[in-house]
C-alpha positions as CSV (number, residue, x, y, z in Angstrom):
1,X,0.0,0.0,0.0
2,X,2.9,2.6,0.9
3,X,4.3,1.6,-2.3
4,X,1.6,2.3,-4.3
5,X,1.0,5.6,-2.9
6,X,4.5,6.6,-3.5
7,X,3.9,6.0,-7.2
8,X,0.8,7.6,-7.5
9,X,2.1,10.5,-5.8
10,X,5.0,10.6,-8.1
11,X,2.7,10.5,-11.2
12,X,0.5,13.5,-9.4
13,X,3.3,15.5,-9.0
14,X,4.4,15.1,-12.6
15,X,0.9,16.1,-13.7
16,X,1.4,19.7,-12.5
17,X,4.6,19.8,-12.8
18,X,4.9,21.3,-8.7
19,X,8.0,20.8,-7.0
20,X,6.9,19.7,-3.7
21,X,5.8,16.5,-4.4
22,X,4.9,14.9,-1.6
23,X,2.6,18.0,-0.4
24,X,1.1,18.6,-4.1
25,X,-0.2,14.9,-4.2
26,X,-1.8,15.3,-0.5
27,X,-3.2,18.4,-1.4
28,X,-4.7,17.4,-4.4
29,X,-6.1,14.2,-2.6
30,X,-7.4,16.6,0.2
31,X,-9.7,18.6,-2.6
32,X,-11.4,15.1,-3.8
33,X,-11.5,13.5,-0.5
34,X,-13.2,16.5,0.4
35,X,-15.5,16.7,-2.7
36,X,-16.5,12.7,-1.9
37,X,-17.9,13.8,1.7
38,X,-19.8,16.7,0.7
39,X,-21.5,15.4,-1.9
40,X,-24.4,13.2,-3.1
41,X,-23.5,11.8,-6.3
42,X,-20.2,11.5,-7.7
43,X,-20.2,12.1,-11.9
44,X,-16.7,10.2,-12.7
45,X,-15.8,11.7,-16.2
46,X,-14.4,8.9,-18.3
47,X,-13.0,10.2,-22.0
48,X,-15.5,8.0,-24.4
49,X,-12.3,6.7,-26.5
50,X,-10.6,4.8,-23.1
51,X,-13.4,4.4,-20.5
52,X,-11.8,1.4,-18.7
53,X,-8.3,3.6,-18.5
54,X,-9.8,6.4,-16.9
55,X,-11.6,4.4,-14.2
56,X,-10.4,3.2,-11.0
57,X,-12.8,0.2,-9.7
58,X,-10.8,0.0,-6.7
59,X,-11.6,4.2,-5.9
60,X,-15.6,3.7,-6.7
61,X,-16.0,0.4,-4.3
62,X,-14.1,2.0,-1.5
63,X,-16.6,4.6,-1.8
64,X,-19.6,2.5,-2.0
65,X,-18.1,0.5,1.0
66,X,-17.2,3.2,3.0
67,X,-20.4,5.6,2.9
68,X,-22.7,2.5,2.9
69,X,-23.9,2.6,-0.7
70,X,-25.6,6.6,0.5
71,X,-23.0,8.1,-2.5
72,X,-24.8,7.4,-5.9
73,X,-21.9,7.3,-8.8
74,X,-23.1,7.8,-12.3
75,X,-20.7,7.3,-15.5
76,X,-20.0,9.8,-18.1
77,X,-19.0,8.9,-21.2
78,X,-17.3,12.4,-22.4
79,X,-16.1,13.5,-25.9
80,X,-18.7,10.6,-27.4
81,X,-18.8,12.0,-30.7
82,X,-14.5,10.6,-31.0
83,X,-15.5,7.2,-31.5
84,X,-18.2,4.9,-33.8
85,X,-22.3,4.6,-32.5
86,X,-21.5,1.1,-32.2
87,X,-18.3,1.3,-30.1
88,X,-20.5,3.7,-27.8
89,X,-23.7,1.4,-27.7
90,X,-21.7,-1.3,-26.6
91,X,-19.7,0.6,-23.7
92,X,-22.7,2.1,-22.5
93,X,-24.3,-1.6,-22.1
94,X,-21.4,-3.0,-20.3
95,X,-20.5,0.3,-18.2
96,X,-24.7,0.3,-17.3
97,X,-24.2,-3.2,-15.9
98,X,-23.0,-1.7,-12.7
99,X,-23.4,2.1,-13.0
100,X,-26.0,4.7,-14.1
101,X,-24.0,5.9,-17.3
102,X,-25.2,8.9,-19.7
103,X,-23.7,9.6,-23.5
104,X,-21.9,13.6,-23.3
105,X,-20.2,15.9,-25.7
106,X,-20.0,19.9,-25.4
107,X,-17.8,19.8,-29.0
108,X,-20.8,18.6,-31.6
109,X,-23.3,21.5,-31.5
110,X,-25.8,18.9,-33.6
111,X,-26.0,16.7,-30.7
112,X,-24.5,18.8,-27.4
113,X,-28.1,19.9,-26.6
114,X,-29.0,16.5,-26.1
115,X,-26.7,15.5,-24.1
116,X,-27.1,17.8,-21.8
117,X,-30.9,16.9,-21.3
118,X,-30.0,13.6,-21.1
119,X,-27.6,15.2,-18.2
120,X,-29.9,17.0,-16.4
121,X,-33.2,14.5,-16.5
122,X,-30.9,12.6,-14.8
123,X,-29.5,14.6,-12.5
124,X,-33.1,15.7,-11.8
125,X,-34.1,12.3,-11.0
126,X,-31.2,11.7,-8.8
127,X,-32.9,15.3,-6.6
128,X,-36.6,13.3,-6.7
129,X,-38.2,12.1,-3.7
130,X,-40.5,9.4,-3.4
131,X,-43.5,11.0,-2.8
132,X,-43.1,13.3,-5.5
133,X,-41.1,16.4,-4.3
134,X,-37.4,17.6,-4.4
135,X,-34.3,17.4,-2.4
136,X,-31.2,19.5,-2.6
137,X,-28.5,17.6,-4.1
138,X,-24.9,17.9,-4.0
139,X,-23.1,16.3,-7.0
140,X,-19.4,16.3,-7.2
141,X,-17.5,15.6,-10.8
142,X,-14.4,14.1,-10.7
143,X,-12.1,11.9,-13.0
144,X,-8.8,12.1,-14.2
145,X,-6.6,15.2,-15.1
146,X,-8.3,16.5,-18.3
147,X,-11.2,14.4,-19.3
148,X,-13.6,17.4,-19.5
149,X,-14.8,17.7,-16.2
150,X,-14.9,21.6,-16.5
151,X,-15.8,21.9,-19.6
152,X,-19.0,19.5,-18.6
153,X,-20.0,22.0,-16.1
154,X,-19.9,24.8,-18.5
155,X,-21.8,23.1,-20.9
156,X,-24.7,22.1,-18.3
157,X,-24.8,25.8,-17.4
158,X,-24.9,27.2,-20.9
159,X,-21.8,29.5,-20.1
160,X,-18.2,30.1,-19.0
161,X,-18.5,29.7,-15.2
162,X,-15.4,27.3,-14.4
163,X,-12.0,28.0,-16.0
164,X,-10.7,25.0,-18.7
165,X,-7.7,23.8,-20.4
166,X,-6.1,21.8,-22.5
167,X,-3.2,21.3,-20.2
168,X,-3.2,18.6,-17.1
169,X,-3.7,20.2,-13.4
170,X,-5.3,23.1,-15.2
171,X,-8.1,22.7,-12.2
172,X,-6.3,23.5,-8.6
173,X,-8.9,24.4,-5.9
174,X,-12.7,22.8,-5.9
175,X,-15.0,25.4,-7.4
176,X,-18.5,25.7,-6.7
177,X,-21.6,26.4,-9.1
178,X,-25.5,25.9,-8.6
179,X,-26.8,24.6,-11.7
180,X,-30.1,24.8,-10.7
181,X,-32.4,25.5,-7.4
182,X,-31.9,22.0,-6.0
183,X,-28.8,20.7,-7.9
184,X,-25.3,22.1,-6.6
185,X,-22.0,21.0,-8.5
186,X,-18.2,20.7,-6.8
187,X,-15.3,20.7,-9.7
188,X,-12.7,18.6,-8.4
189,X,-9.5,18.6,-9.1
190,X,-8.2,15.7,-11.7
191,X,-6.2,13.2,-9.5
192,X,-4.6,10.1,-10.6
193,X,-5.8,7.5,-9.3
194,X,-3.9,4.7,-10.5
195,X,-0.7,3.0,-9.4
196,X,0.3,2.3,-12.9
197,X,3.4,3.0,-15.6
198,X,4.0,6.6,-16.5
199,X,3.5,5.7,-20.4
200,X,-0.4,4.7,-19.8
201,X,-1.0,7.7,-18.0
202,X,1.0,9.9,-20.6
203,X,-1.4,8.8,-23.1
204,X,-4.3,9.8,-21.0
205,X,-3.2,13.7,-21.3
206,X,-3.1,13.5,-17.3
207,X,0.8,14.3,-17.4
208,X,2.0,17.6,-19.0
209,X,4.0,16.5,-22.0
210,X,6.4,19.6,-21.8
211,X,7.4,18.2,-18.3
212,X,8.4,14.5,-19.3
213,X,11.9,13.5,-19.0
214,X,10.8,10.6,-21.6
215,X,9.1,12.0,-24.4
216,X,9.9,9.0,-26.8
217,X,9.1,6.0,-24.5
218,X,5.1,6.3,-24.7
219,X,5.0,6.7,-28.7
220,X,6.4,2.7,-28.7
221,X,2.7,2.7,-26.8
222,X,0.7,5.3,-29.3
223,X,2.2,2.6,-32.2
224,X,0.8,-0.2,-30.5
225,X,-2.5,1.1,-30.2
226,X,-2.9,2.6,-33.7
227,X,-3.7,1.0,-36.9
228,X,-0.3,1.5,-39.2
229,X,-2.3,2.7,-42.3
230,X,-3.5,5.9,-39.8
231,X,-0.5,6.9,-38.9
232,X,1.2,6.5,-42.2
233,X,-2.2,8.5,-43.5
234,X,-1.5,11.4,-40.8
235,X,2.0,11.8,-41.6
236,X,2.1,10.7,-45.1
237,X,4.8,8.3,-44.5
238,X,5.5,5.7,-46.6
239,X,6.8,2.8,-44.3
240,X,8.8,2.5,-40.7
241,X,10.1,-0.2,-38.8
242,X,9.6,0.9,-35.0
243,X,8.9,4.1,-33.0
244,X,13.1,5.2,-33.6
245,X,12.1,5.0,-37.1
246,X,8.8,6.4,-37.0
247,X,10.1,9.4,-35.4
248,X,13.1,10.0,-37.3
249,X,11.2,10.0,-40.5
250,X,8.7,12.7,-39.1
251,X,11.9,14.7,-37.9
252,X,13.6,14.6,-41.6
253,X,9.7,16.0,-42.6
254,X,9.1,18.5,-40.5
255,X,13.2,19.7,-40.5
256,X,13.5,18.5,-37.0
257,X,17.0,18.5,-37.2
258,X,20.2,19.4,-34.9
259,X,23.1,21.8,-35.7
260,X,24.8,18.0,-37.5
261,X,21.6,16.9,-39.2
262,X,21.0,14.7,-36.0
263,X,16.8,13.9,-36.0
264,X,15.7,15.4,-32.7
265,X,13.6,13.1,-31.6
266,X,12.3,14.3,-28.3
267,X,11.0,17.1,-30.1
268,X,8.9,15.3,-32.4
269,X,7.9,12.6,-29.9
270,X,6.4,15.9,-28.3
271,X,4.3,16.8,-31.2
272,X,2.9,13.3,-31.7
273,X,2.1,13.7,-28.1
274,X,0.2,16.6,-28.6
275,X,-1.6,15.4,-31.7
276,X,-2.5,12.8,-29.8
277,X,-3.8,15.0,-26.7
278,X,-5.8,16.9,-29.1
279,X,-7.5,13.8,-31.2
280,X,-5.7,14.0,-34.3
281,X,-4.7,10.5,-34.1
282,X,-7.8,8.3,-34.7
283,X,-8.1,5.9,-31.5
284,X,-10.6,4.4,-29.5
285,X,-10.9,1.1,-27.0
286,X,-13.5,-1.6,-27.7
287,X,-15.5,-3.5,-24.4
288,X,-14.6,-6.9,-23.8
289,X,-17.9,-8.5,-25.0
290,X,-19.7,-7.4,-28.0
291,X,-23.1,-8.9,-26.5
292,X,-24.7,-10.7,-23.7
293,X,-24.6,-7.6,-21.7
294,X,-26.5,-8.3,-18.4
295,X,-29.6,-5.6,-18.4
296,X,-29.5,-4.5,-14.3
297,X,-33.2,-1.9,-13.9
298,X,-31.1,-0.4,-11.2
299,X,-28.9,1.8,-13.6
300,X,-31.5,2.4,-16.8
301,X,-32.2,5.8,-16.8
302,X,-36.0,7.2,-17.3
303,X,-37.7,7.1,-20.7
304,X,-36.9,11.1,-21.3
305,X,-33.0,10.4,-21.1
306,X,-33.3,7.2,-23.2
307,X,-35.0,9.5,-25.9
308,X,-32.4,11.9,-26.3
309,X,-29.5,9.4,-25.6
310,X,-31.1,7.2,-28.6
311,X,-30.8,10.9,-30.7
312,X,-26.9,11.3,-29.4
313,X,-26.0,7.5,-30.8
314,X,-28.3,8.1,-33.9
315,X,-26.0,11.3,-35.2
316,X,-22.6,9.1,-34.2
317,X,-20.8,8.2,-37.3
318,X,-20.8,4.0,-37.7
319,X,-17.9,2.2,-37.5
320,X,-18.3,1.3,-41.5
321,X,-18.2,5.2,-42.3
322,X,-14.9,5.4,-40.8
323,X,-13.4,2.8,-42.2
């Protein structure tokens, strides 16, 4: 256990890039521990291309376990509108097996308003009380470093009223906004959650590239994950053998090149990192089963959600299309 929480606060420190380690991780940890007590239900922010990667199982039962199932956690599966209608139909039937999960994008203005009243009726439900009425409720949104949890707030207000990024640890303090009379929302901090190699979390843009000692290590990962024929597509490269070659190819394009005509591959490693930060490289994680998803009544939201959910998945391009 000590172990692992030296490694994760390692990996938090190295998301904002703060000197003080040991007190950056603790602080951080302090903001969501703090966000977990106050509030009612906990909206983890998963990015829609890598929902398994941003979750931490071991986080949501300890939650569960400790506040006696009174903390409700619902899924969000943010920046949908990255991957194919069936890829997202079939993560929202396994994620719903054990979670209340809603379909979200603030990027696609076709299908953004629907997502967000898929987002609210369910937050609205969450409020109701049996005989009818409403409660306050408190719900706290939290996630890994850059998976939209800001810019989900904004969108569910209809304006700017928490500050966003592009850049990991961009959110320091908890910030507070009333979304409506009896729904309050807590911005939490990202926080890394997992004990796990640096190159995994790289590739979740929870680390700031610019402060990596290894730039090159996690594109051996990026090429592992990516169909050849995209990359070679992107960069309009012909051919390469392995990451070395991959990136001194793109150095020779883009003149990447020391004083002796050395490729500088740290340099371009950091670009492909940033492409793929900002979705220019086509990629996205499949479930482990296609079908025999186990239907639970427990996590189906009401009819209303379903509707505009079913209008979200409808306008998602099919994995043919892309193809």
């Amino acid at each position: 256990a000590e172990a692992q929480f030296d490694q994760r606060r390692e990996l938090q420190a190295k998301v904002e890039g703060a000197a003080h380690k040991e007190t950056s991780f603790r602080t951080y940890y302090r903001e969501f521990r703090k966000v977990v007590e106050q509030c009612d239900v906990l909206l983890e922010v998963l990015d829609a291309r890598d929902p398994d990667g941003c979750r931490c199982p071991d986080i949501e039962k300890a939650i569960l376990s400790e506040f006696n199932g009174k903390k409700q956690i619902i899924l969000l599966l943010n920046k949908i509108d990255l991957i194919p209608r069936e890829v997202a139909e079939a993560w929202i039937a396994e994620l719903r097996e054990e979670f209340l999960v809603v379909a979200f994008t603030n990027m696609r203005l076709g299908i953004r308003n629907d997502c967000v009243r898929a987002l609210t009726r369910v937050l609205n439900e969450c409020s109701r009380l049996g005989g009818g009425g409403k409660k306050r409720i408190t719900v706290g949104v939290i996630g890994y470093p850059n998976t939209g949890k800001s810019s989900v707030i904004n969108t569910l207000k209809r304006q700017d009223v928490v500050a966003v990024g592009n850049t990991p640890g961009f959110t320091k303090h908890t910030s507070e906004v009333q979304l409506s009379s009896h729904v309050k929302i807590l911005d939490c901090p990202g926080i890394v959650f997992a004990a796990e190699r640096s190159d995994a979390v790289v590739l979740r843009n929870a680390i700031k590239v610019e402060t990596l000692d290894d730039p090159v290590s996690p594109i051996g990962l990026i090429l592992q994950r990516v169909e050849k024929a995209k990359l070679l597509e992107l960069y309009q490269l012909v051919e390469f053998r392995d990451a070395t070659d991959f990136l001194t190819q793109l150095a020779v394009r883009k003149g990447k090149l020391g004083r002796r005509c050395e490729p500088l591959l740290e340099e371009v490693a950091r670009l492909v990192l940033k492409d793929w930060n900002d979705g220019r490289i086509p990629y996205y994680t499949v479930p482990r089963k296609s079908e025999g998803f186990r239907m639970n009544p427990l996590t189906l939201p009401d009819e209303a959600a379903l509707a505009a959910e079913a209008v979200v998945l409808h306008n998602l391009p099919s994995v043919a299309f892309l193809k």
